[in-house]
N, C-alpha and C positions, 0 to 999 in steps of 0.2 A: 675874453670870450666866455660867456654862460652854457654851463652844459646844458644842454637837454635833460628833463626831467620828467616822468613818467607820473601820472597822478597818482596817490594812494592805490586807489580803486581800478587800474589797470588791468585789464586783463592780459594772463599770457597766452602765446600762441595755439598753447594744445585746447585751452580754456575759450580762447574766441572759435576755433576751430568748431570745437564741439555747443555751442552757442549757434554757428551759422547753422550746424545741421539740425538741433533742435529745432531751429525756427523753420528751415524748409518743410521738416515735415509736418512741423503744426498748419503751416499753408495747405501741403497738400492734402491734409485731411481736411482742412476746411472746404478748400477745391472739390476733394470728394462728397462732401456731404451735400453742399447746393445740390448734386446731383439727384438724391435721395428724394421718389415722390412726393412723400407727405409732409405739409409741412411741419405737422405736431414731433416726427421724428426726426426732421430738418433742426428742428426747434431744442427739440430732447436731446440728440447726439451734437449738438453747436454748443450746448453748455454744458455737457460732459466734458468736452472735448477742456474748452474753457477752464473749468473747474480742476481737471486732471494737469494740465499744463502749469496754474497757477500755483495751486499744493506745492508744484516739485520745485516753483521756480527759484528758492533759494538752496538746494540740493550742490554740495561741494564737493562730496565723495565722486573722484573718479571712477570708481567702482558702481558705484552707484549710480550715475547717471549713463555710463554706458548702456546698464542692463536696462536704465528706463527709455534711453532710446531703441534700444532693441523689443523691448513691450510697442512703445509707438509705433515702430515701422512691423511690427505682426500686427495690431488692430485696424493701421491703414491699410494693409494685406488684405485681411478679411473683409471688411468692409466695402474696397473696391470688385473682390471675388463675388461679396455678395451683390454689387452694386450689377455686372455684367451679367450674373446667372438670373437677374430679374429680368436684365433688358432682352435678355433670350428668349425667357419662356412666351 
């Protein structure tokens, strides 16, 4: 019988864990941003977004990536605050 063998490049569970939530909220900010009038800021905040996500994507420090999804889920915060405070006025 062959053991099972796990690729080099596997990720482990606390590592895929924090991978799926990186990636929800890169969705939801995306999801937020179609929202956003114009599309030059549509435009401007879609390859921030982009850009900021890409920088990090080789980031291994648990430490580290904690505190940057903690920056993502405050700028998708704000962003969606500002998004409903426009729809109001």
């Amino acid at each position: 019988m062959v053991a099972a063998r796990l690729p080099p490049a596997a990720l482990t569970l606390k590592q895929f864990l924090q991978r799926q939530k990186v990636l929800g909220i890169y969705r939801s900010m995306l999801r937020a941003i179609q929202q956003v009038p114009e599309e030059a800021d549509r435009k401007y905040l879609r390859d921030w977004a982009r850009d900021e996500f890409k920088r990090n994507r080789g980031a291994t420090d648990q430490d580290a990536v904690r505190m940057m999804i903690t920056q993502a889920k405050n700028h998708l915060e704000e962003l969606q605050k500002s998004l409903a405070l426009a729809r109001s006025s």
